[in-house]
N, C-alpha and C positions, 0 to 999 in steps of 0.2 A: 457628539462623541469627540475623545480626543486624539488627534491620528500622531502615530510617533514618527518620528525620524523628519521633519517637515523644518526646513530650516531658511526658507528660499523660495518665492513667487514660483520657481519653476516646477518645484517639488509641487504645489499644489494642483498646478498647471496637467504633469501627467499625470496624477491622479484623477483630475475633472475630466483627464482621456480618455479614464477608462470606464469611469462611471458611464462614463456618458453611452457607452457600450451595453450598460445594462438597460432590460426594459421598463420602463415605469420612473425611471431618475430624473428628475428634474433641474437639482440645481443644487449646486455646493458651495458655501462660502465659509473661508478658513483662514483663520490669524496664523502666518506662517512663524511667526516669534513665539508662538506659543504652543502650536498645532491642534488648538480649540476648531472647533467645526461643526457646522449647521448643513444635514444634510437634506433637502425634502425629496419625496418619490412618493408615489403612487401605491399603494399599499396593495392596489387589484388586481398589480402587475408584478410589483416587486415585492421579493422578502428581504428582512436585514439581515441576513446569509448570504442573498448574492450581492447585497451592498461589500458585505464586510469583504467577502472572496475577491470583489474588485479590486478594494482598498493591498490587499495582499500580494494580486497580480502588478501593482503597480512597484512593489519592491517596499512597501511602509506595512504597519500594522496597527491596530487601533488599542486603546489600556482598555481591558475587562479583567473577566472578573470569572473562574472556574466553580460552579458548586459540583459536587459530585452527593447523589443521592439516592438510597437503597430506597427503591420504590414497592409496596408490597399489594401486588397486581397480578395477575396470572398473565401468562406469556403469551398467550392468544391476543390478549387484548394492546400489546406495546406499540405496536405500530399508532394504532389511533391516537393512545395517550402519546404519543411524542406529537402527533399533529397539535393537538391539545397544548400542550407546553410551549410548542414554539408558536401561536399564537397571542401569546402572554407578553402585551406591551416591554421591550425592553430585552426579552432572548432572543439572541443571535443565531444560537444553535440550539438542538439536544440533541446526544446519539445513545445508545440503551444497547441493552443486550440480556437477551432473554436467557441466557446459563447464570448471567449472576444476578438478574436483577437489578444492576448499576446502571442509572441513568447521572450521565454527564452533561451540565447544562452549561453554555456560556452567555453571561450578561454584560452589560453595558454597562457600566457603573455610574455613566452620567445620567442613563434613563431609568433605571431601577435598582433598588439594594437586595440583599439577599433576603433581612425581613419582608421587605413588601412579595418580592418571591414567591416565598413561603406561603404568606395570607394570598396568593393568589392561587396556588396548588391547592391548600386548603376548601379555595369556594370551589375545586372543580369537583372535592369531595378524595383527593386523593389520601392515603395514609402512606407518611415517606418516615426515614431518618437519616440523617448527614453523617456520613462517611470523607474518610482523606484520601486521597487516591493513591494513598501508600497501603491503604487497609490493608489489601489482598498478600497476605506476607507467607514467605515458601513457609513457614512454622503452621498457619492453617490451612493452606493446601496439603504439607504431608498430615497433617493429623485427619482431613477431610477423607483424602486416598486410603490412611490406615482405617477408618472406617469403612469404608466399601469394603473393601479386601478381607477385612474382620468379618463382615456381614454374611460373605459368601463362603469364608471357613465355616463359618457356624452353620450356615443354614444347609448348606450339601454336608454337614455332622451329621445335624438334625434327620436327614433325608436318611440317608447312611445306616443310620441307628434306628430309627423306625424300620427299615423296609429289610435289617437282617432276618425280621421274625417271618417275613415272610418265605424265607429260604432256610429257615435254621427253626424247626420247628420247639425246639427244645430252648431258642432264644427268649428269652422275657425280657420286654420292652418295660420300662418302668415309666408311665405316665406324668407321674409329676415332673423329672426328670426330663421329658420331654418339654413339659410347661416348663422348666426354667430356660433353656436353651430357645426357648421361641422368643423366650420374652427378651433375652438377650439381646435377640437379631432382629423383635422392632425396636428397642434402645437405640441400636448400630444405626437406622433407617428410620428415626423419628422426623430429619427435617423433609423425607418423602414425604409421610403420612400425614405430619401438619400441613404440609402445601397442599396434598392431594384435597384434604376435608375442606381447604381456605378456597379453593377451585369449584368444590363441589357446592358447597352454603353459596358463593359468590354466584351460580345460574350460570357457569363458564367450566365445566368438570374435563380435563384432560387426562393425560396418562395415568399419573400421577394418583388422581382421583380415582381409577378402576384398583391400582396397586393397594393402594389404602383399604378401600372397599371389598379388595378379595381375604387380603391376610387380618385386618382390625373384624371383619365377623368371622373368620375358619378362629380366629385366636378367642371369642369371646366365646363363641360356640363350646370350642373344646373343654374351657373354663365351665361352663353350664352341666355338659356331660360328662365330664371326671367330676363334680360333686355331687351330680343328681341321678338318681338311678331310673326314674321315672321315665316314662317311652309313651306318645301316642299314636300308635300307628294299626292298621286296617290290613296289614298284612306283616307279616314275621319275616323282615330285614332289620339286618343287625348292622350299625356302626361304630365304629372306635374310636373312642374321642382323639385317641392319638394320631389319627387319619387327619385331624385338624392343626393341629400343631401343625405336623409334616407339613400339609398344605402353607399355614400361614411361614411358617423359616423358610420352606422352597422357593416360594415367590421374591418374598424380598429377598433370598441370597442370592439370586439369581438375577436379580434387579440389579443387587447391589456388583455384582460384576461387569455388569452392562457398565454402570455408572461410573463403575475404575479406570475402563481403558477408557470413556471420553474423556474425564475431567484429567488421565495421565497424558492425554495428546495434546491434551486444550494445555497444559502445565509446558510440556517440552517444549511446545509449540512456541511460545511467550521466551523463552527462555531463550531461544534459538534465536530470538528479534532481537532484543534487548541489547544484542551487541552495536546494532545501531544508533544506542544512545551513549554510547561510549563518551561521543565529542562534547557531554556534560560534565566529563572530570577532567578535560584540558585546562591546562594552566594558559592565562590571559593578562594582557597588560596593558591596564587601564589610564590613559593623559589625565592628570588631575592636578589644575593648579600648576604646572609645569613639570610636575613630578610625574616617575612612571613607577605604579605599585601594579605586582605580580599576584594578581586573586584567580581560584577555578572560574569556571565560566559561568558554573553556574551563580557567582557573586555578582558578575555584570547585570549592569538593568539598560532599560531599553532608555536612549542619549546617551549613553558614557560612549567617550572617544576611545576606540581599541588600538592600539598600533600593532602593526604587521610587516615583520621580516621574512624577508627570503628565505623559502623555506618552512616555515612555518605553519601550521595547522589552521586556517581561519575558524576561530568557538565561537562567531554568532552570524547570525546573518543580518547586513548594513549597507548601506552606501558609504563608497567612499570618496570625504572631503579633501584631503591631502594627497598627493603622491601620484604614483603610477605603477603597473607593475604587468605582469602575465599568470593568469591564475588557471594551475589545473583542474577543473571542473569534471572529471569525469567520471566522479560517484553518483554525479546526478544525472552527466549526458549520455556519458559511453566514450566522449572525444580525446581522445590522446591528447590534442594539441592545446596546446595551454591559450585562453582567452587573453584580449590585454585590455587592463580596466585603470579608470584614471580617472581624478576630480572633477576634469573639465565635462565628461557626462554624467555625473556623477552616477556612475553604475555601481548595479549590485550587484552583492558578494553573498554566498550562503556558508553556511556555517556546514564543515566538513570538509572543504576544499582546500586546497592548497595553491599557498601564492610560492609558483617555482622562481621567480626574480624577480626583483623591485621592492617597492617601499612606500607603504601608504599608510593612511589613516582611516578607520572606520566609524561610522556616527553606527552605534546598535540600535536596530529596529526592534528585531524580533531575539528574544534571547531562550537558554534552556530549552521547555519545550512547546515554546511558540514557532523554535526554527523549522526550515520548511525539511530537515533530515530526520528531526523528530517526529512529524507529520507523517512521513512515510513510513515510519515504522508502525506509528498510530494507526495508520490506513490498512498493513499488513494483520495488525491485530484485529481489526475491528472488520474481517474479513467474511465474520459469520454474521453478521449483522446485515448482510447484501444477500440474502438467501438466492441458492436458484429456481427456476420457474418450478423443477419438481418438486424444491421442498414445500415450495407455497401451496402445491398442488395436495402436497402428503400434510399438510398441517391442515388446510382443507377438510380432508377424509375424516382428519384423527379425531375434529369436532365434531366431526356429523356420526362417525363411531363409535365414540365415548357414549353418547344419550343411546343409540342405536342397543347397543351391550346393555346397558343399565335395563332399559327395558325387557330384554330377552332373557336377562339374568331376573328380575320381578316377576314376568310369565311365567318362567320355570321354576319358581321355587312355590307359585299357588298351582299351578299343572301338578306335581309333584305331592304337594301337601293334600290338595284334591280328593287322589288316588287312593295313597300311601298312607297319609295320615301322621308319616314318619318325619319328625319336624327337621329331625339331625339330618334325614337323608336329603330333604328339598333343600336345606341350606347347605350343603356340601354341592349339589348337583349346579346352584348358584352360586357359591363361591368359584366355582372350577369353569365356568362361565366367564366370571372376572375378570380371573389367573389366565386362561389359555388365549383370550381373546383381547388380550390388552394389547394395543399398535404399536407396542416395542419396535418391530419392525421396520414402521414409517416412521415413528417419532425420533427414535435411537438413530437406528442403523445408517438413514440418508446424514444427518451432517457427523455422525463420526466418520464417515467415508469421505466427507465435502470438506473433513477438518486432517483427514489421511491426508489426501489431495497437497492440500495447502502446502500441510510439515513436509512433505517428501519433497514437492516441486523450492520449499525455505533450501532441505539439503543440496539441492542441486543447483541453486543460487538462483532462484526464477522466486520471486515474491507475487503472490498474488492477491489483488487488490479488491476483487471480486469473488466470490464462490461461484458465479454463472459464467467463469471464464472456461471449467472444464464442458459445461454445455453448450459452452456457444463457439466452443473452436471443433467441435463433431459437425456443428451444420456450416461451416463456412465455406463460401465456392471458390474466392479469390485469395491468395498473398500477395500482396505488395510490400515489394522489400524497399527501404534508401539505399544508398548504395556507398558515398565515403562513412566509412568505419562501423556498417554494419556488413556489405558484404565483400568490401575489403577492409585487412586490415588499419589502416588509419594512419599507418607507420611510413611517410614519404622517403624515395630512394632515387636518388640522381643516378641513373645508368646510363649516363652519355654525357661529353660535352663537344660541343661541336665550334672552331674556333672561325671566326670570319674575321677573314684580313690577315697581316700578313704580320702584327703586332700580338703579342701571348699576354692579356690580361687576367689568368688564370689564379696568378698567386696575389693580386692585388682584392679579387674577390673572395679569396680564401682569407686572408686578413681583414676584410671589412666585415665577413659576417662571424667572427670571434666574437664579436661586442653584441650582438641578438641572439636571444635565447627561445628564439621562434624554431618549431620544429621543421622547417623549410633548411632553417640555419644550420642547424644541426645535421643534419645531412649532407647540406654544401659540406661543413667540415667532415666528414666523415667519407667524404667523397674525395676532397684534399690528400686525408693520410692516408689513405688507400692508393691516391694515384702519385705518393710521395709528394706530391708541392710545395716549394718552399713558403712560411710565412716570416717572410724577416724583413717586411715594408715597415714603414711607419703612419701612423691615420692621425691626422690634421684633424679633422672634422667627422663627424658620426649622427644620422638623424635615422629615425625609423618611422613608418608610415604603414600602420596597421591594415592588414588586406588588400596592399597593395607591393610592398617590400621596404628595401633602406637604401641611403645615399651617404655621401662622405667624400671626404679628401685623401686619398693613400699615396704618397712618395710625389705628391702636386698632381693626382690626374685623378679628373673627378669622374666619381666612379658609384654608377646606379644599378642594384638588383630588383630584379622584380616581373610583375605579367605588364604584359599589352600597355592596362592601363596608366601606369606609372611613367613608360615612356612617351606616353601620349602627349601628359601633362607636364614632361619636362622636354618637349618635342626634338625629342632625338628622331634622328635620320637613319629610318629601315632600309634597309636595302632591300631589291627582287630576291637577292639567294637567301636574307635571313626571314620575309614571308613564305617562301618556299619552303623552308626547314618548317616551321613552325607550324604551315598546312597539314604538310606532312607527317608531325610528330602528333597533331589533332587527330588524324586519320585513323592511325596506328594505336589511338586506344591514351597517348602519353599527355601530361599536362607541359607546354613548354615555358619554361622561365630565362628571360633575355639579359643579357649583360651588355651594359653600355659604359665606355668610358669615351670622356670630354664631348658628347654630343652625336656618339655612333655608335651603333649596334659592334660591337665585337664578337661576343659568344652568342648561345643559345645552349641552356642546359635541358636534357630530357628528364622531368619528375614520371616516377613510377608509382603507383601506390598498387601492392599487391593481394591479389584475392585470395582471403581464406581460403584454406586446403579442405575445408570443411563442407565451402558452399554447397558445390558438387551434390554432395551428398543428400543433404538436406532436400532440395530443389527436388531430385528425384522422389527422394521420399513423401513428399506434398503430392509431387504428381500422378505418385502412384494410390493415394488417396481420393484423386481425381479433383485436386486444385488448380486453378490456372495460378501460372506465374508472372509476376510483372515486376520492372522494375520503376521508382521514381524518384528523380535524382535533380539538382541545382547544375550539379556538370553541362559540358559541353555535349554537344547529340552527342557525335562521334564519338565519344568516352562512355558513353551511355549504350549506344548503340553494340559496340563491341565490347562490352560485360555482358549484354543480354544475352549475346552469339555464344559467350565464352560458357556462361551456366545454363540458355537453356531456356532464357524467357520467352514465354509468349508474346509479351509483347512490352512497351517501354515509355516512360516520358522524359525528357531533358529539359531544359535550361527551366527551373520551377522553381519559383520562391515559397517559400512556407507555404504559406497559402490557397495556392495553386495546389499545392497535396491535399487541401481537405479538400476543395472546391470537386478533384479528379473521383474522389472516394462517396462525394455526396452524390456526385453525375452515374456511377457502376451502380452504387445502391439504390438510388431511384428506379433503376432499369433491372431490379430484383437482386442484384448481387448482395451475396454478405461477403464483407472484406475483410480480412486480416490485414494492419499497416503491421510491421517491423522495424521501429526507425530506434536511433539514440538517443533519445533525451529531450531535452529541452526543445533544441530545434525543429524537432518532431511536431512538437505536444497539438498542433493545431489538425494535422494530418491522425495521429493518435488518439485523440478526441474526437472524431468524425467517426473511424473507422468502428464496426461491427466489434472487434475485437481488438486493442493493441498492445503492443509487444515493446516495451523499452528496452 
């Protein structure tokens, strides 16, 4: 395959890191000048799905190839056929979806073309046609919904109009009359009835196939009995062929209003996402040749160098080779505080973020909608595709029902004919069979509910990624919350500064951190005009040092902010009183930040970061569901310790690197727990991935 964005031994390097993660990979060798690649694995172990998903995790993406193809297959059967496909030398993927019939495939283009493909679907015996992933256009959705909606005026007409004779005896129902209004409302509900009989011929008969079955013989019948007067029957019962009609327009208009409100949810629903593909019509600005041309985003390909101002909107997701800067990432974390990304690791950038200072260059990996924001939306769409365990349980039934009915409907119409002898009456007493007993019910009603779910939790700004999420947060015993910026704000506050000695370096660190645009900085200044202090120093010199704080020269005194560790490493001299503060201020729940100038502790400022007002609330309401509460957090205990006092937890973990949260989540569930994680984002995803359920 050929991997994008690979410019540099190193670039390979973390990639073969991550492979190496997967099970079944053996070994990867890649022209970094080119980003050609030979990968081998074990095909008993691995799929090229979790190759590719490695490739992804690593910040690169691989050049394929999208087909998108109308499969005509009955819905029962899609799961298998996707197994089926993605064992086909050279697919990546396929994802399918039983309401449209679109199976989406992605190939390899080094390993197979789209003809070979094809001739390969062919020998599995499938019947496809290719489609553009644009097909699906609002023009034949609303004309889709005006059919439905047309089908169930006509057919509760039809109902309407037959059944006044039986209240209005002086009403005369006009038969033919009836026949044209039937015939109407299967026109409206032809593409039911062809898939129903394609289900039924095919040895796999679903709903669909009862639907067809009830109203294609009430409608042939009725035809038979409005032109033939002829009766054989053993006893003197009388039927009206208009009884058939009725029968065949009730059914499908009734269908066909089932069918309005899914396919109008499943409409809103798409429509409500799509806003997350917004970041395809930003305007981008492409390094070419030394010149810089302004194209949408979606004109970028995957190598073009992008440049990025402060400020600016990043339209694709890349590494960046030039520059440095701090990027707010938190459409995809939750984190307020802006990240700081720079050549020297050459870290990656996603597309939808925002680079709030600095200036860099991006090499595009993944572009349009390969980025990992359009993913997301893909995911929220592709939501019905993840069934819950009832639905698979209710698709289950609806097979074994369908034949179940057919049968019952065959017996009753020779029981009947037996008797009777009255042919119109056995095939009415079978059709009605059909009609009443069709698993509407299970078929319909479970995911227009799983697809309510979804749209309602879109408006409330909760996307869910799964359908089995509203089932599996009913059995859950445990929450485990994080704790910086999900159950506090995020938003740090200097509520104290505490001066040691008998020199005031106050205003010299209020002028040094004007120059860092870190939300630590931000504060400090906002903690300055608050407490009025002057900034009218001058700074010599200026350096910052990422997760640790910054240094500098202001008016000749050099002058360091930052935690613990920063002074360690530029071994300034603590004093007893300023570890005492700093114990202290650990104790008390605060994060302390120390200021030193020319080689001594002077201040100590107290950070606050404060807890939603919301918590509270929540915590209780879990509890009273009868979940336990915990919390798990990177923080200091003491910081940890007194958030869990403050909401309520049962019980808590501290000082925890990523990791350490799945590890904690794997250890409860072992021991029968199902867990809810609730973390933000990215730095979650390890902890979020483990857990029973997670909550970004």
């Amino acid at each position: 395959m050929k991997i994008i964005g690979v410019d540099c031994p190193t670039c390979v390097y973390s990639i073969n890191q991550r492979l190496a993660k997967v099970s079944g990979f053996k070994k990867l060798e890649a022209d970094p000048s080119t980003g050609e690649a030979v990968i081998e694995y074990d095909e008993n172990e691995a799929v090229l799905s979790n190759i590719y998903e490695a490739i992804r995790k690593a910040g690169y993406d691989i050049e394929k190839e999208v087909v998108e193809l109308r499969i005509y297959s009955n819905e029962r059967g899609l799961e298998s056929l996707l197994r089926k496909i993605n064992k086909v030398p050279g697919v990546i993927n396929s994802e399918g979806s039983s309401i449209t019939n679109n199976v989406r495939i992605l190939l390899n283009p080094l390993e197979i073309s789209k003809e070979q493909l094809f001739s390969e679907l062919k020998k599995l015996g499938l019947e496809f046609s290719e489609v553009s992933e644009t097909s699906i256009k609002e023009k034949r959705e609303r004309t889709l919904l005006i059919r439905r909606l047309s089908a169930f005026i006509v057919g509760t007409g039809t109902l309407t109009y037959s059944m006044l004779g039986s209240f209005f005896h002086t009403w005369s129902v006009n038969v033919y009359g009836l026949l044209i209004l039937s015939l109407i409302v299967l026109s409206l509900s032809y593409d039911i009835i062809k898939r129903g009989f394609k289900t039924l011929i095919s040895g796999a008969p679903g709903m669909d196939s009862l639907i067809a079955l009830s109203s294609s013989l009430s409608f042939i019948f009725g035809i038979i009995f409005s032109f033939n007067s002829f009766t054989l029957s053993k006893v003197n019962i009388n039927v009206d062929a208009a009884s058939f009609f009725e029968a065949s327009a009730g059914v499908l208009g009734f269908v066909g209003i089932g069918k309005y409100l899914e396919e109008r949810l499943r409409v809103r629903a798409i429509k409500y996402l799509s806003q997350l593909e917004s970041v395809l019509s930003m305007k981008a600005r492409i390094v070419e040749d030394g010149r810089v041309l302004e194209v949408t985003a979606g004109e970028v390909r995957p190598n073009d160098i992008v440049e990025i101002k402060a400020g600016d909107k990043i339209p694709v997701d890349g590494i960046v080779i030039e520059g440095s800067g701090y990027v707010d990432e938190s459409t995809f974390t939750g984190e307020p505080n802006p990240v700081y990304k720079s050549e020297k690791n050459r870290d990656q950038v996603l597309a939808g973020t925002i680079l709030v200072s600095g200036y860099f260059k991006v090499r595009a990996t993944r572009v349009g909608k390969d980025t990992s924001i359009y993913h997301i939306a893909e995911s929220a769409r592709e939501t019905q595709l993840h069934k819950p365990e009832f639905q698979k349980i209710a698709d289950r039934i609806v097979g074994l029902l369908t034949w179940v009915v057919i049968i019952i409907a065959l017996f009753a119409l020779s029981i009947w004919y037996f008797y009777t002898g009255n042919i119109a009456l056995s095939v009415m007493f079978a059709a009605s069979i059909l009609a009443v007993t069709c698993p509407c019910p299970l078929g319909i009603a479970i995911p227009l509910v799983v697809s309510l779910g979804v749209l309602n939790s879109a408006k409330n700004g909760i996307v869910v990624r799964k359908g089995d999420a509203f089932e599996r947060i009913t059995s859950a015993t445990v929450t485990i919350f994080d704790k910086t910026g999900t159950i506090t704000r995020g938003e740090p506050e200097i509520v104290r500064y505490i001066r040691i000695g008998k020199e005031d370096f106050l205003e010299h660190a209020c002028v040094l951190e004007t120059r860092s645009e870190h939300v630590l900085a931000k504060a400090m200044i906002r903690f300055c005009e608050n407490s009025k202090t002057k900034r009218e120093l001058q700074i010599s010199s200026y350096e910052s040092f990422p997760g640790l704080g910054v240094i500098g020269e202001v008016s000749g005194n050099f002058i360091a902010i930052g935690n613990i560790e920063l002074m360690r490493r530029l071994e300034v001299l603590v004093s007893e009183e300023a570890k005492n503060i700093i114990e202290g201020i650990g104790k008390d729940g605060g994060t302390p930040i120390m200021l030193a100038a020319n080689g001594k502790s002077v201040g100590i400022m107290e950070v606050r970061d404060e807890i939603r007002s919301e918590v509270k609330e929540v915590v209780d309401f879990l509890k009273k569901k009868g979940l336990k509460i915990a919390i798990a957090s990177g923080d200091l205990e003491s910081n940890v310790r007194r958030t869990a006092e403050i909401i309520g937890a049962d019980f808590y973990y501290s000082d925890l690197r990523p990791e350490d949260k799945g590890d904690i989540i794997k250890e409860l569930q072992e021991k029968g727990e199902k867990v809810v994680f609730i973390g933000d984002g990215v730095n979650d995803a390890i902890a979020l991935g483990s857990a029973f359920l997670g909550i970004a």
